[in-house]
Every structure is written in C-alpha cells, then in structure tokens.
C-alpha positions in Angstrom: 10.8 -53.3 94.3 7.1 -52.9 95.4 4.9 -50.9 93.0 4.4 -47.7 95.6 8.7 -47.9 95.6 9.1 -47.9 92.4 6.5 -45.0 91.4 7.9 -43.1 94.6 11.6 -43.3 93.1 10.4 -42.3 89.6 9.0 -39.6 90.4 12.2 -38.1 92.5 13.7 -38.1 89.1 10.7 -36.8 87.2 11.3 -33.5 86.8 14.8 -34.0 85.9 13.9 -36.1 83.2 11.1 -33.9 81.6 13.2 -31.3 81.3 15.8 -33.1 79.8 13.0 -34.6 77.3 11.7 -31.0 76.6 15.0 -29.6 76.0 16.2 -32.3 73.3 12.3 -32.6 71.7 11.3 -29.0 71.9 8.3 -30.3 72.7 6.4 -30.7 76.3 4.2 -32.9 74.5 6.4 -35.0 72.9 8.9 -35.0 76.3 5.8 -35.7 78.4 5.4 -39.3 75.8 9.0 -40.0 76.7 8.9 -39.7 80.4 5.7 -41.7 80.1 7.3 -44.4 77.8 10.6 -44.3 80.4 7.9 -44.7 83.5 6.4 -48.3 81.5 9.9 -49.6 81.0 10.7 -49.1 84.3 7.8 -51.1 85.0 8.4 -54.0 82.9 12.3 -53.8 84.8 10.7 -53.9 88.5 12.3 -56.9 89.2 15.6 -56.0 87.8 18.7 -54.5 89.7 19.8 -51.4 88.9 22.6 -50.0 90.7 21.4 -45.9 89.8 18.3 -45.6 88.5 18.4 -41.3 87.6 21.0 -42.7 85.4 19.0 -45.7 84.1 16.2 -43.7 83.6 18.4 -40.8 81.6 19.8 -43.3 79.6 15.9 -44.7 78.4 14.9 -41.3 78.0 17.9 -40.4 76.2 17.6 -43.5 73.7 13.8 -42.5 73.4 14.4 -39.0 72.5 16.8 -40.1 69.7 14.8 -42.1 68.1 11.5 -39.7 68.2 14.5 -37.0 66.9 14.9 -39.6 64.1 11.9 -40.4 62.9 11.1 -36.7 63.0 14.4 -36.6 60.2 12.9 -39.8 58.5 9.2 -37.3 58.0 11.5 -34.7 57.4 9.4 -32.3 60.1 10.4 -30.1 62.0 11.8 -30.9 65.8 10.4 -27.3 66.5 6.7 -27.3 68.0 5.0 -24.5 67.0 2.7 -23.1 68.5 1.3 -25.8 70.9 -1.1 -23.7 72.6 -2.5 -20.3 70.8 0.0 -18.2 70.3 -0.8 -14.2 72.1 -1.1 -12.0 69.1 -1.3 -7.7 69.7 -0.9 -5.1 67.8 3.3 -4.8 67.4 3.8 -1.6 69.5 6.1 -0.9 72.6 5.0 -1.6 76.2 6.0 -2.6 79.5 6.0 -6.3 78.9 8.5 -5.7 76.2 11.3 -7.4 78.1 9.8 -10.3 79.6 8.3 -11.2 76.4 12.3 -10.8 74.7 13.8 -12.5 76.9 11.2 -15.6 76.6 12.3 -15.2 72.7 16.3 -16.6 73.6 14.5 -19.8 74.5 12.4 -19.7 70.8 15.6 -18.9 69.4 17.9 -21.7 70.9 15.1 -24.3 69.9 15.5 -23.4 66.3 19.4 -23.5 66.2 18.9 -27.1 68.3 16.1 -27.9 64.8 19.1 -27.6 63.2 21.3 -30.0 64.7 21.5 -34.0 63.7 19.7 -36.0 66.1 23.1 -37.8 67.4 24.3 -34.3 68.0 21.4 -32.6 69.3 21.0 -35.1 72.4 24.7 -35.2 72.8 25.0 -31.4 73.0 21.6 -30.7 75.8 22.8 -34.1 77.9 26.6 -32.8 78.5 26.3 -29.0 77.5 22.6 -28.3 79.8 22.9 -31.6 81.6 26.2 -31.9 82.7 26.0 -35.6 82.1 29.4 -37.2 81.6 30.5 -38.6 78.6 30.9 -41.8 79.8 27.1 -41.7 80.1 26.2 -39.9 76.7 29.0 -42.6 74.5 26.3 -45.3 75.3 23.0 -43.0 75.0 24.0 -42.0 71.1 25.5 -45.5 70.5 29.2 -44.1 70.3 32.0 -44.8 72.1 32.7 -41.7 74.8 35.6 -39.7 72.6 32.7 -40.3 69.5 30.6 -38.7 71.9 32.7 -35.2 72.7 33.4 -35.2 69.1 29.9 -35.1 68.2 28.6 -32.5 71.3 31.9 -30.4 70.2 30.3 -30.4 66.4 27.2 -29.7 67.5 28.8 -26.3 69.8 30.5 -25.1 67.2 27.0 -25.0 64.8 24.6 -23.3 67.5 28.2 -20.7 68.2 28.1 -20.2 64.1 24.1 -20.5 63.6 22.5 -17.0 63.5 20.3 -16.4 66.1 16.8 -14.9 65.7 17.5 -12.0 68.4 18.3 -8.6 66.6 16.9 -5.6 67.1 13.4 -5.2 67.4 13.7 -2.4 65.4 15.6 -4.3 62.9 13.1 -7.1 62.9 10.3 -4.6 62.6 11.7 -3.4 59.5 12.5 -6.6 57.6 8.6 -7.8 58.5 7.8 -4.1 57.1 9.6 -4.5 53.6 8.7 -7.5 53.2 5.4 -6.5 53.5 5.8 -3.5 51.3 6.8 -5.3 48.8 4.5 -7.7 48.4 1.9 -5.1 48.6 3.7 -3.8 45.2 4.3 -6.5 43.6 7.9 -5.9 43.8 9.1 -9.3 43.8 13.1 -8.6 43.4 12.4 -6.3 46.5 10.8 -9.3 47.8 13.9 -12.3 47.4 15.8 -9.6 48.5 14.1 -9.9 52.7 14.6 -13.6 52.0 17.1 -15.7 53.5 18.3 -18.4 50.3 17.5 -21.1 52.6 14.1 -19.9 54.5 11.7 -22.5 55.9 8.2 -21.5 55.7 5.8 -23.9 57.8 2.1 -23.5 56.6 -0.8 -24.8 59.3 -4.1 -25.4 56.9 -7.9 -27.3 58.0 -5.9 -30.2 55.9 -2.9 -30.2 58.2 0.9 -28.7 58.1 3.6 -28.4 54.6 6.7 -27.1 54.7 7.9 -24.7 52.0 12.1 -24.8 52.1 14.1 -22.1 49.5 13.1 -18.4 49.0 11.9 -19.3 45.5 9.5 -21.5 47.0 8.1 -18.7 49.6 8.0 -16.3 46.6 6.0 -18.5 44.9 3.5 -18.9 47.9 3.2 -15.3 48.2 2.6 -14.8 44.4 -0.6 -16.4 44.5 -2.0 -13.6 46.5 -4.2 -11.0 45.5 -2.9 -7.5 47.5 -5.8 -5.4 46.5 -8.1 -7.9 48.1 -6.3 -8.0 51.3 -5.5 -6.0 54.1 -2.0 -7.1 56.0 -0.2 -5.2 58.9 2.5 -5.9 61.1 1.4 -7.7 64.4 3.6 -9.2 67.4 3.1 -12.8 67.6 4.5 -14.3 71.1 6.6 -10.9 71.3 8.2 -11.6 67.9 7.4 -9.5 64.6 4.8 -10.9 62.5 1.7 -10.8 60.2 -2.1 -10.7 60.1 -3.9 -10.2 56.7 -7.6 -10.1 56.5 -10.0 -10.4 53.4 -12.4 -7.9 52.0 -15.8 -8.8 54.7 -12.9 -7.9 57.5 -12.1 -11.8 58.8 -8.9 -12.9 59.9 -7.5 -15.2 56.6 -3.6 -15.7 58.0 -1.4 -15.1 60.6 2.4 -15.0 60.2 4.7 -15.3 62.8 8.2 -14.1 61.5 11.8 -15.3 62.6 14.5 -12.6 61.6 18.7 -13.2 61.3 21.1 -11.1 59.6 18.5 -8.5 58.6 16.6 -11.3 56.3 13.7 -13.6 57.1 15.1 -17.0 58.0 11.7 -18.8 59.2 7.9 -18.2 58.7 5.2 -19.8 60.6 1.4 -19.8 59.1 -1.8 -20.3 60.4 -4.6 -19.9 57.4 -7.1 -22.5 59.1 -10.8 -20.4 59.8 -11.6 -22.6 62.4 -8.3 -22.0 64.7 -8.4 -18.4 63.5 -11.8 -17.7 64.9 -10.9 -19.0 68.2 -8.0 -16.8 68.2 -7.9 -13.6 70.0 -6.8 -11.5 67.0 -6.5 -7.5 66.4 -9.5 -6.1 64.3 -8.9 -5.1 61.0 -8.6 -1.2 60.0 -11.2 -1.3 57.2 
C-alpha cells in the first residue's frame, strides 16, 4: 500500500481508535501516544496483508493500552489523569451551569471505578462493554482464550455495578467537604477519621512532583501537620465537584483540594500545593 493509502485508511479509523485509547487510559495524552505508536506499526506493516485493518489496528491499540495499564500497576500510579489542563475552580454556590457541570462529573466518576479495575479486566470491560467488540477479538487482545475473556469483562461488571460511585447529592457532598473541614479547623481528629473512607487515596501534586497517600491514617497524618490558626480554608467547587482552597496568613493561595465523595465519606483527595501552578490558576480571593 502506497504511503498517502495507508495514512488515508488510518485515519478512517482514527477516531475510533482514540476514543477507545482514551476510554481504557483515562488519559487523552496517554491515548493520543497509543494511536501514535498504533500509526508507526502500521508503518513498519505497509507491506503486509491484512484482511481488516479497524480490527488490526484495535488489536495494536488494545495490546498497547495493556501494557501502558501495566506498567502504570508496576509504578503503582494512578490510571486516573488528574487534572491535565487547569482545573475551573469558583466559589461552591448554586448556578445555572449546575447540571452541565454534574453531568460531566458521571464521566469523572466512571474513570475512577475503571482506576480500580486490573488492567486485563479494564480493557476487556471498555472493548466489549463501550466497544461492542466481540470476544473473539478481545480473547487475543488480553492474551486469553475468548470464554477467559467474558469471564474477565463479567468480573470486571460486577466491580464497577458494586464500586460506589462519586455522584450523591451535592448537598450531601457539600457537607462531608464541610465537616471535614470543621474538624480539622478543631483539631478534632476522631471527628476527622470519622469523614474518612478506611481505604482513601490522597494524591498530592508538589514543585517536586506527585505521592500518593493510601489509608485514612495516612491522610490524618498529612493533615496533622497543619497549623489551622495560620490558615484560612473554605469550601470551593473544583470542575463542579466539592473541594478545598486554603490560604496562608499574607492572603496567597497554599493548596487546593479537589474532593471525591461515596457513601457520605471521602473516598479520594486530589492536591495541588505547587506556588508556581497555583499562581497561574484562576483562584477565588481569600476572605481576610
């Protein structure tokens, strides 16, 4: 196949496979590597008869995802991308954009139930369950035969059916991020557990790059090592979810906290504490 062919028949299926990439990734960064990556192998398979390429192609893309899912595991980082561009932060009061913004937040909360998903299940479940693609085509994508492959998009149904969704109540989620902020205004750290899923992730972005705090116990401890009186913190909606934005005493933006709320307990914090991306930020003023 000529060169103008070949990049004229990828790009039919372009689309298709981004979204594909983006789904299993959570990424558009990462998805856009993988269609990239599928686009050179194609290359170096010009010459090469393949009977249906938007298969082909899904099956490269597929394999390529798997492995970026696993080394994600082998890092142990989170298949979530937070934040990729700045995140819109206003105050956390009712307005007309309410629903659009809520309804953008099922798609937020689906990526995190996917975060939780093996990789093996994860690309089974978005190629058959999103996709539609047969299992047939997924046994050989996840290196299983096709009944391994149902058996492992069936598992991973069952956990995103089970896995608690970060969608209650904005009122509900208001008040979690509220007593959890009350109490750590106080001091009152039993008050404080108690807003605390057992198994919360907290996922800090610093000048020095990203940790990941796992276990209430370890958030506690995070939050112990600030001074309240020093610190002014108020509720805030980050990307139309509940979160946080605490200033120090000369009135500049130190943190901002995006919160992820299930079973009226935190289940996921997000952190930005870097100056440099804070000051670039469009960010409510502080009160003081």
């Amino acid at each position: 196949m000529e060169e103008n062919e070949l990049s004229a028949a990828f790009e039919e299926h372009r689309s298709r496979l981004l979204a594909v990439a983006t789904r299993v990734l959570g990424s558009r960064t990462d998805a856009e590597d993988a269609v990239q990556e599928a686009w050179f192998r194609l290359h170096r398979h010009a010459h090469d008869e393949i009977e249906n390429l938007g298969g082909w192609l899904t099956r490269v893309v597929g394999r390529i995802c798997l492995d970026t899912l696993r080394s994600r595991s082998s890092r142990a980082e989170s298949t979530l991308e937070e934040w990729e561009n700045e995140p819109i932060v206003t105050d956390d009061v009712d307005g007309p954009e309410d629903a659009a913004i809520e309804a953008d937040s099922v798609g937020l909360a689906m990526l995190i139930v996917l975060d939780s998903l093996q990789p093996a299940e994860r690309l089974a479940f978005v190629l058959h369950d999103v996709f539609a693609v047969p299992f047939a085509e997924v046994g050989p994508i996840v290196g299983r035969s096709t009944d391994a492959a149902k058996m492992l998009a069936s598992r991973a149904r069952r956990k995103v059916q089970q896995q608690p969704l970060p969608s209650e109540e904005r009122r509900q989620r208001r008040e979690v991020v509220d007593a959890f902020l009350a109490a750590a205004r106080d001091g009152d750290f039993e008050a404080l557990l108690r807003t605390l899923a057992p198994d919360i992730t907290w996922h800090h972005h610093t000048a020095h790059g990203t940790t990941v705090k796992v276990g209430a116990n370890e958030v506690l401890a995070v939050v112990r090592q600030g001074d309240p009186a020093r610190i002014e913190a108020r509720r805030v909606s980050v990307n139309g979810q509940p979160g946080i934005l605490a200033w120090g005493p000369s009135g500049r933006p130190l943190a901002l906290m995006s919160c992820s709320v299930a079973d009226g307990r935190l289940v996921k914090i997000v952190s930005i504490t870097d100056p440099k991306r804070l000051a670039r930020m469009q960010l409510p003023a502080s009160s003081r």
